[in-house]
C-alpha positions as CSV (number, residue, x, y, z in Angstrom):
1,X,-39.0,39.8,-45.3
2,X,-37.6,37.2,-43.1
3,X,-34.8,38.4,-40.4
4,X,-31.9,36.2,-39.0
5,X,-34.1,36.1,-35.8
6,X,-36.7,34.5,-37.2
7,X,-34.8,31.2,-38.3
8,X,-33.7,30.9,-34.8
9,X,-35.6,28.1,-33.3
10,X,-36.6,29.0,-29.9
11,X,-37.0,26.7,-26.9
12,X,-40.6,26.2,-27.5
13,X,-40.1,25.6,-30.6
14,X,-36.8,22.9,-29.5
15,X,-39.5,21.1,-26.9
16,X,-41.7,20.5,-29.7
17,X,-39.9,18.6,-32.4
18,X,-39.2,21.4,-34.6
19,X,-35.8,21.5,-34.6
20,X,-34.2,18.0,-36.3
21,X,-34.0,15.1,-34.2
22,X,-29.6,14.5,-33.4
23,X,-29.1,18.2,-35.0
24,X,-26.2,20.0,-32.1
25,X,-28.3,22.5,-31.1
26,X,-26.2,25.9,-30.9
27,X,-28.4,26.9,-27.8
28,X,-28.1,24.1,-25.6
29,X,-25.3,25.3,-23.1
30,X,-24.9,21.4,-22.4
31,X,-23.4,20.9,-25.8
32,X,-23.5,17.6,-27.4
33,X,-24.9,14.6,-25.6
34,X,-22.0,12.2,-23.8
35,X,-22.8,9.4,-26.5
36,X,-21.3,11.7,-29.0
37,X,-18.4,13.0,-26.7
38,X,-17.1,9.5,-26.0
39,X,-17.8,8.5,-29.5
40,X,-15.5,11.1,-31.1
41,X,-13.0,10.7,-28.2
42,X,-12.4,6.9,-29.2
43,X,-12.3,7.6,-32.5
44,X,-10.0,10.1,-32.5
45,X,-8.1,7.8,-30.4
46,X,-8.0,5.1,-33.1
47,X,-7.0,7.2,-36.3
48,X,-4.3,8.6,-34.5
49,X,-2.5,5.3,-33.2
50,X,-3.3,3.7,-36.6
51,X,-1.4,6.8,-38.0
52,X,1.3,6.3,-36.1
53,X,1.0,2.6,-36.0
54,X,1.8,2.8,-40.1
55,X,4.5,5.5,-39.7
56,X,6.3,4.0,-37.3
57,X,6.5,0.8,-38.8
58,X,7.2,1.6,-42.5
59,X,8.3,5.4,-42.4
60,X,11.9,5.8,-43.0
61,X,14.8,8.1,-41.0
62,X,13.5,10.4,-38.6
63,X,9.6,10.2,-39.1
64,X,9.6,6.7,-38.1
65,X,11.8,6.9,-34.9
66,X,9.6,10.1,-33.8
67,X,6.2,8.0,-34.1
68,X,8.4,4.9,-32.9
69,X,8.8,7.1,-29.8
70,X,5.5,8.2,-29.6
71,X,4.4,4.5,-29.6
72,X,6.9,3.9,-27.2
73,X,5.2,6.3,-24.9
74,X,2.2,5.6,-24.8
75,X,2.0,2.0,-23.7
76,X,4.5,3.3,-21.3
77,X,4.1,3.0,-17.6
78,X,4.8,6.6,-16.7
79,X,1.9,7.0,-19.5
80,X,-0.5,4.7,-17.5
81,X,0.4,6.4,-14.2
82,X,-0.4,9.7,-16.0
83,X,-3.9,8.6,-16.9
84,X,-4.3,7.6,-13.9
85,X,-3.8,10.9,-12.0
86,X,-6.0,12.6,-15.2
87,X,-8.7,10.2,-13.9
88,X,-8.2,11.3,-10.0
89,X,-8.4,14.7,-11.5
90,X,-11.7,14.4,-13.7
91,X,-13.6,13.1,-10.5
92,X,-12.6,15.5,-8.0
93,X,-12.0,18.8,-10.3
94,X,-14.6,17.9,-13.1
95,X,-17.6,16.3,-10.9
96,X,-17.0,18.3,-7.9
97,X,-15.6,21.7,-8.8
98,X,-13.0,21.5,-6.1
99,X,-9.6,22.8,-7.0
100,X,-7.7,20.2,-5.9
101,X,-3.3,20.9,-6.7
102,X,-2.0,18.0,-4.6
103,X,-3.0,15.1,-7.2
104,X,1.0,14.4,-7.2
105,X,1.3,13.8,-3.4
106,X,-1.7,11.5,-2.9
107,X,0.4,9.2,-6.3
108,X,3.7,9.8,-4.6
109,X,2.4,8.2,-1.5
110,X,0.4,5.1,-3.4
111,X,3.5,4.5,-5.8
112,X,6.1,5.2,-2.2
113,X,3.7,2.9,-0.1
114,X,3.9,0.1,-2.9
115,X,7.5,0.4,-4.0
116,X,8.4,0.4,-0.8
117,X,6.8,-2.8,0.5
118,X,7.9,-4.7,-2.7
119,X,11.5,-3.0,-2.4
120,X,11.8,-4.3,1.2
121,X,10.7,-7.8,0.3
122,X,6.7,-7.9,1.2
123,X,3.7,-9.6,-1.4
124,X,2.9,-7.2,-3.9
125,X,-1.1,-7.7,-3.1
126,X,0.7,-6.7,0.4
127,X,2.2,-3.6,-1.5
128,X,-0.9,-2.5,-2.9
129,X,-2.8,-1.8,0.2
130,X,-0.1,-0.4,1.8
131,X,-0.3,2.1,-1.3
132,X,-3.8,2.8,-0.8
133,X,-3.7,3.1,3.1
134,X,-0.8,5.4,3.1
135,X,-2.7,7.7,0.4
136,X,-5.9,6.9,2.5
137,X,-4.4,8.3,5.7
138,X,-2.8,11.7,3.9
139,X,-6.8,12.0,2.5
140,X,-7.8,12.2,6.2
141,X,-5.0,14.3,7.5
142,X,-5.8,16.8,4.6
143,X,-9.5,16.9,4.1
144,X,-10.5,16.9,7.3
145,X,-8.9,20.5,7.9
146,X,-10.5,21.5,4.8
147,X,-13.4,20.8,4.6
148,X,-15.2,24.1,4.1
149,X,-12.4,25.6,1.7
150,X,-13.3,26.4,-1.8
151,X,-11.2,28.1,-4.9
152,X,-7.7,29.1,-4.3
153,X,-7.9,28.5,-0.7
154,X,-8.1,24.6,-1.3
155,X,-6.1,25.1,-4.1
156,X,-3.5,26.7,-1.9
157,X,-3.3,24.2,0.6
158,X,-3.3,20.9,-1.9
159,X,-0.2,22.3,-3.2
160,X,1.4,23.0,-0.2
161,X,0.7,19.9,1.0
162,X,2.3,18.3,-2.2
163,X,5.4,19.9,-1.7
164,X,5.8,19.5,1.4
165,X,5.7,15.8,0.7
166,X,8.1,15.8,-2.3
167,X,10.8,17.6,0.3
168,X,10.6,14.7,2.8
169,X,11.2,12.2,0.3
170,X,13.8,13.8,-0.7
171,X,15.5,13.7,2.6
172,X,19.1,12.0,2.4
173,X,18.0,10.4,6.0
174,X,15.3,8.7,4.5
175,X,17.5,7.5,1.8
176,X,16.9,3.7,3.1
177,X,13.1,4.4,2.7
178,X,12.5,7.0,-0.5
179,X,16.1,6.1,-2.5
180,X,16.2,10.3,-1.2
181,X,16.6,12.6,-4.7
182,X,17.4,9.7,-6.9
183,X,14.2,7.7,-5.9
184,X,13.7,4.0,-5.8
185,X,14.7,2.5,-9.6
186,X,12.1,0.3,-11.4
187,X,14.4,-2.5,-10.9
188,X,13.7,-3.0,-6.9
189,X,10.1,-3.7,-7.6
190,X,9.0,-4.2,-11.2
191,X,9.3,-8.1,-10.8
192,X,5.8,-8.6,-9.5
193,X,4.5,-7.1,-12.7
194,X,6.4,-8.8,-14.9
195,X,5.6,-12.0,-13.2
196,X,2.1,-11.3,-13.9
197,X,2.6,-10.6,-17.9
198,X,0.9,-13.2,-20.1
199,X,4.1,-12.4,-22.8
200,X,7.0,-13.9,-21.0
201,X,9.6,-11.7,-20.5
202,X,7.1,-8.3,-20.3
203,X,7.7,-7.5,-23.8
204,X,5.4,-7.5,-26.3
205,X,5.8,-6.0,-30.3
206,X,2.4,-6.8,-31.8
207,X,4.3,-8.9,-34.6
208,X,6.8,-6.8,-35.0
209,X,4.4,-3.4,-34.9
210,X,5.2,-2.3,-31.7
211,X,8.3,-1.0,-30.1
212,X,9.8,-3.2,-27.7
213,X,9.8,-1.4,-23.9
């Protein structure tokens, strides 16, 4: 009599061909390959903006205006600036293991270094690099201290760090610099974007499918 043991493949078995060729192998602690992962990711992605996509365009009263916001969202630029720091995050925390809490003041400084520049007249390529240096310097300030910290020590001192920088832009002296607590609105240095849109004006509503930012 057969036991549940027994139709177990083990890994010699596994190495050998036994077990079916693109079968997700229960034992493998690597899961399934990164083909598949991105291939479900995407596809996921798809169904549910074509869902919404239909709902928002042709479902009435509250449905549609929920997945009219939802639409709204997420060709957003806060939503692009979001991925963006989940990027940041996925190299540093997912490739390297390193705790890293002060994702928000390394963007703060980028967007503070750029805004900045555009808001006080400069090129935006000239805004750009003053984003990345300014993050750039911060990188070398922090990391060299902490080099040799792991786990909640680095984690610690990220987020310190972080906050330390949200308080100093939130200075009222610095009002001229960091707009202080209200921050610098879109309006003092979206114009360089929009110059660069291929649909006129910035907008665009897919024929009518999309909302209109």
């Amino acid at each position: 009599m057969s036991t549940i043991s027994e139709s177990i493949p083990t890994p010699d078995q596994t190495q050998g061909g036994d077990v079916q060729a693109g079968v997700f192998d229960p034992n493998d602690p690597e899961g399934p390959p990164p083909e598949r992962r991105v291939f479900l990711a995407v596809t996921i992605f798809v169904v549910y903006f074509a869902v919404v996509l239909i709902l928002g365009k042709y479902a009435p009263g509250t449905v549609g205006t929920i997945a009219r916001g939802m639409l709204r969202e997420s060709i957003s630029a806060q939503t692009a600036a979001v991925a963006i720091a989940i990027i940041g995050l996925n190299i540093h925390f997912g490739y390297t293991g390193l705790l890293n809490m002060g994702q928000a003041g390394f963007m703060m400084l980028g967007a503070y270094g750029f805004s900045i520049s555009i808001w006080h007249g400069l090129p935006m390529v000239v805004g750009i690099v003053m984003g990345l240096l300014a993050a750039f310097v911060f990188a070398l300030i922090l990391g060299v201290p902490t080099l040799k910290l792991r786990g909640d020590y680095l984690a610690i001192v990220t987020i310190s760090a972080a906050e330390i920088l949200r308080y100093i832009g939130r200075l009222a002296r610095l009002e001229d610099f960091t707009g202080a607590a209200q921050g610098i609105p879109g309006s003092q240095y979206r114009e360089p974007f929009v110059g660069l849109s291929f649909f006129g004006n910035g907008t665009f509503d897919l024929g009518g499918w999309l909302p209109t930012l």
